[in-house]
VOGU-3710 file (C-alpha; in Angstrom, 3 decimals, decimal comma):
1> xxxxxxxxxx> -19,784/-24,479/9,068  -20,005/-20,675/8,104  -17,918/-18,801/10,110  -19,265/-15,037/10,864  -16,014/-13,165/11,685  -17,170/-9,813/12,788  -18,264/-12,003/16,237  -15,852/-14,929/15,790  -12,288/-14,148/15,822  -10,570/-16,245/17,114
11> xxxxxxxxxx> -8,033/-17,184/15,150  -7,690/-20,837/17,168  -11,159/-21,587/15,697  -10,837/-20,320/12,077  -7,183/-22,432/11,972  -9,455/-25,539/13,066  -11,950/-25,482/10,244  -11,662/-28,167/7,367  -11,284/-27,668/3,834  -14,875/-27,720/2,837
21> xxxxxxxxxx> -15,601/-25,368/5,710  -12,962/-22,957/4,330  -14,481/-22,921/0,668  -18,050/-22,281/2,137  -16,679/-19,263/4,073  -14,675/-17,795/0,537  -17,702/-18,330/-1,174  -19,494/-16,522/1,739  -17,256/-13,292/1,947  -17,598/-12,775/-2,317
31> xxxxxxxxxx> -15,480/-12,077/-4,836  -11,878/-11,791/-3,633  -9,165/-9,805/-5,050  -6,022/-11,339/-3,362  -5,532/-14,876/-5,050  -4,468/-16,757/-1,651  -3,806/-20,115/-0,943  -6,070/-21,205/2,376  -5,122/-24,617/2,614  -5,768/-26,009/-0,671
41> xxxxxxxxxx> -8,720/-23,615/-1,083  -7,965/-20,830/-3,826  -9,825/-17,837/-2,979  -9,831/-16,218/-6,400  -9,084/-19,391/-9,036  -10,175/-17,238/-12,128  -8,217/-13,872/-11,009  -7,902/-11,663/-14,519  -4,010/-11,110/-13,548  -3,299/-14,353/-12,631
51> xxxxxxxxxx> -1,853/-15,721/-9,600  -2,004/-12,290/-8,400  -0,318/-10,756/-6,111  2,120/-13,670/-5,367  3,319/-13,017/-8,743  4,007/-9,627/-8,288  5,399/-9,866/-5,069  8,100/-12,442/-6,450  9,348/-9,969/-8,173  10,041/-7,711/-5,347
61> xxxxxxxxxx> 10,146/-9,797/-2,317  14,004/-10,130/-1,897  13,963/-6,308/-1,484  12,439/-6,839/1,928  14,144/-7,776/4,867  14,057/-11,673/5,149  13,709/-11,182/8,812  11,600/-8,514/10,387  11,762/-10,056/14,459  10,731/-7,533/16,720
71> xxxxxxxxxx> 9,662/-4,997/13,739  6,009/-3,448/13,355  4,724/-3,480/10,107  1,595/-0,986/8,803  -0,438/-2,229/5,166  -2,462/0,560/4,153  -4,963/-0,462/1,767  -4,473/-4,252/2,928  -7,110/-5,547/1,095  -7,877/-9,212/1,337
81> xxxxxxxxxx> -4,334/-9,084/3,618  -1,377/-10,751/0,917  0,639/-8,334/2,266  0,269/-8,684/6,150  0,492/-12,329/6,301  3,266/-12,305/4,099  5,148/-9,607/6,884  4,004/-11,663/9,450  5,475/-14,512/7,977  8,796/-12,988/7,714
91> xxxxxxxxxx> 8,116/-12,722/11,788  7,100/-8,977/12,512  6,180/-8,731/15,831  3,241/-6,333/15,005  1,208/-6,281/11,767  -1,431/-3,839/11,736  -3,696/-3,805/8,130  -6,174/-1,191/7,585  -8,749/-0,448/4,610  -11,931/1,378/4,043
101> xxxxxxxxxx> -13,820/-1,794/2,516  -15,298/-3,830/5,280  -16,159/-6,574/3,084  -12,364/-6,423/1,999  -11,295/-6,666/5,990  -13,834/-9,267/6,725  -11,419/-11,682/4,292  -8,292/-10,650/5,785  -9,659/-11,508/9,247  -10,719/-14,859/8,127
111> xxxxxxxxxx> -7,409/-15,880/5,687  -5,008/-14,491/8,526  -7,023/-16,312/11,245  -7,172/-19,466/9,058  -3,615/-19,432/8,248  -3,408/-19,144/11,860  -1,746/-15,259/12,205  -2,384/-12,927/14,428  -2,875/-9,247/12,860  -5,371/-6,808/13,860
121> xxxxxxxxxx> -7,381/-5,081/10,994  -9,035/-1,580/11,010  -11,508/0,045/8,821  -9,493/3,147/8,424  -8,922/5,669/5,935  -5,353/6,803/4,673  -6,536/10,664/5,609  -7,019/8,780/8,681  -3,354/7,613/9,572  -2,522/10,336/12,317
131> xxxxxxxxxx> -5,380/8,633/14,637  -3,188/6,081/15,156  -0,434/7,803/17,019  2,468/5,977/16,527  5,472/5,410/13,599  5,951/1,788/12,237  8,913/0,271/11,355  7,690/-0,620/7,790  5,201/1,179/5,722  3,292/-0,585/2,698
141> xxxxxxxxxx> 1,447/1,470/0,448  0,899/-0,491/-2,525  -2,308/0,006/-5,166  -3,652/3,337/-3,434  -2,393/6,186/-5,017  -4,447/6,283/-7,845  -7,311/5,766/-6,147  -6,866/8,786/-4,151  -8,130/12,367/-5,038  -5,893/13,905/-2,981
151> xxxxxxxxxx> -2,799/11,394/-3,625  0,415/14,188/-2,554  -1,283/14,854/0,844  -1,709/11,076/1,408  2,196/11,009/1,288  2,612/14,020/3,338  0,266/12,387/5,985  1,983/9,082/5,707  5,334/10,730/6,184  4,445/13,208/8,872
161> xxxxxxxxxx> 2,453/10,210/11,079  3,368/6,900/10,568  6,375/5,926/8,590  9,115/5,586/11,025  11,992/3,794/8,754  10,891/1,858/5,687  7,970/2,986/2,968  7,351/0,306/0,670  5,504/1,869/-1,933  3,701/0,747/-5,600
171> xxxxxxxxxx> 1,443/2,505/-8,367  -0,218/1,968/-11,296  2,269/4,206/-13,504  1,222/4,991/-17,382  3,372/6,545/-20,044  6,503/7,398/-20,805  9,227/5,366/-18,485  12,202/7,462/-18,750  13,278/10,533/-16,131  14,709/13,430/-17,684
181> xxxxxxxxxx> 16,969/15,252/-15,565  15,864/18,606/-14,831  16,658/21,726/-13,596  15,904/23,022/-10,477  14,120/25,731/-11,575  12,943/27,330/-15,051  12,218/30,847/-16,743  8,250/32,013/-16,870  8,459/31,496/-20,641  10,297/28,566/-20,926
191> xxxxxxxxxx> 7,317/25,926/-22,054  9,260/23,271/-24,453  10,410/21,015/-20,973  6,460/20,511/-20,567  6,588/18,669/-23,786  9,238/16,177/-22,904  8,378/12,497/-21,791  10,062/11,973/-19,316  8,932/15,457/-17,496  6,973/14,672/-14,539
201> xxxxxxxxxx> 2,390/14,415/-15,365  -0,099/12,946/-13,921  -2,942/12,261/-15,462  -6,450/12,721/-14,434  -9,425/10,193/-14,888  -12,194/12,144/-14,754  -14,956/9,117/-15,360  -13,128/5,377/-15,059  -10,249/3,685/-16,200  -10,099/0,137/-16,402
211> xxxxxxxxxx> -14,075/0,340/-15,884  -13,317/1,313/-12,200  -14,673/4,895/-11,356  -12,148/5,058/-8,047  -8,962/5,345/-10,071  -8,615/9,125/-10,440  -4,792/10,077/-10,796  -2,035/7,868/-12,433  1,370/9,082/-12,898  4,192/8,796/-15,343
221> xxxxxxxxxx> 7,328/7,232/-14,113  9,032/10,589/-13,952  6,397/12,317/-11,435  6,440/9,192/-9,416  9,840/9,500/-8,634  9,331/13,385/-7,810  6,473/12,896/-5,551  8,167/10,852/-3,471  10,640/12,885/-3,166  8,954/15,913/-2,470
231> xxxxxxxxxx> 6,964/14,325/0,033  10,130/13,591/2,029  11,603/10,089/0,724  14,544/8,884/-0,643  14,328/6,203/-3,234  16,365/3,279/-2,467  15,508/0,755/-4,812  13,043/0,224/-7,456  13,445/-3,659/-7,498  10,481/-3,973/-9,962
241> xxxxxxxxxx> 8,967/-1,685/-12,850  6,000/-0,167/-10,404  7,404/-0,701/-7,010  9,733/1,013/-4,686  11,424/0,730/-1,516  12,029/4,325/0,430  13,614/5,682/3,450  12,707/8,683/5,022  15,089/11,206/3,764  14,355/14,295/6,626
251> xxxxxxxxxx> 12,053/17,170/5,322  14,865/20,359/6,135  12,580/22,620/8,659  11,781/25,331/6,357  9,667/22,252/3,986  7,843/21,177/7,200  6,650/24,544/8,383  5,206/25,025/5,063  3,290/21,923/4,662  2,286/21,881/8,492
261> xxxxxxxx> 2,471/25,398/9,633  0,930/24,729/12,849  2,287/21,241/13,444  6,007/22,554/13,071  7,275/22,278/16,357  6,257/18,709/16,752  8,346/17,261/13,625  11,724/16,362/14,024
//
């Protein structure tokens, strides 16, 4: 039985549906990106990275609170929805995942539904966030950045709208690992720190990388790090190469007016 989801979603009905019902509807909804387990039915069997992202998220997942009872949970970028059944699973009371792909939303409706979760999904841009009108208790933003033209305003948005405690955060970093520690400031003719590698770049795609014309800025380790920072987030821990956990660190006054001149009043 192929299961339309954009009418039927009921989650009670997609949980109900056999194993050969569940492969027709994979095979329905195209290629997938999130290798999931659906009850013995492997949406992506011949995934280029693997058993990707489980394996990634091993790596990470004792970073994240074990139990998340009563918390709200926001996955920007959600994709085929690893990430918001794996929240739910840790018991958030609230997982909302959003994306700009419908075809992308259409299989986290059905894998959440079959797994039998409840999560709402919303085509939704991360320019988008402030529509939403209200702060989450966690924040992922994993495998976005890059994919953004406009990737510092992204975290300003996220920061100013939505993240409430907890950013959980990943990029696709190139170059140089290392951080060199800097000065605050530097002389007009000082050039030579430019040349160091671990001075914060980013580096811009102007055609495709990775044969994917939507990646369009990918960072060094170093300017990571310092957009994060600037955008208004501690780093807490970076419990695996690409991935870190954030808090919000408080933007002093004088930061906020300048990024949101006419918003000032409202930020605390």
């Amino acid at each position: 039985m192929l299961t339309d989801t954009r009418t039927n979603s009921s989650s009670t009905a997609l949980h109900q549906l056999n194993k050969e019902e569940i492969q027709e509807n994979v095979t329905r909804l195209g290629k997938w990106f999130h290798r999931m387990d659906l009850k013995g039915v492997d949406t992506a069997p011949d995934h280029f990275l693997g058993d990707y992202p489980s394996i990634k998220f091993s790596r990470f997942a004792n970073a994240i609170d074990a139990d998340l009872s009563g918390k709200s949970v926001l996955d920007i970028g959600c994709n085929a929805g690893f990430y918001s059944i794996e929240m739910k699973r840790r018991g958030a009371a609230r997982v909302l995942g959003i994306d700009s792909d419908d075809r992308y939303l259409e299989q986290a409706r059905f894998a959440s539904g079959v797994l039998g979760y409840d999560i709402e999904f919303r085509n939704l841009s991360v320019y988008d966030v402030a529509s939403l009108g209200e702060k989450f208790d966690v924040v992922i933003f994993m495998g976005v950045l890059y994919h953004l033209r406009h990737p510092l305003l992204a975290l300003d948005l996220l920061y100013e709208n939505v993240v409430g405690d907890v950013l959980i955060f990943q990029s696709m970093l190139r170059g140089p690992e290392e951080v060199d520690s800097l000065q605050s400031d530097y002389d007009f003719w000082e050039t030579e720190i430019f040349e160091k590698p671990g001075y914060p770049k980013m580096y811009f795609v102007e055609d495709r990388y990775a044969h994917d014309p939507t990646n369009w800025w990918i960072p060094n380790t170093a300017c990571m790090e310092a957009m994060l920072r600037s955008a208004g987030f501690a780093i807490t821990a970076k419990p695996e190469q690409e991935v870190y956990i954030c808090q919000r660190s408080g933007l002093k006054d004088d930061q906020v007016r300048a990024v949101y001149p006419s918003k000032s009043k409202s930020i605390k």
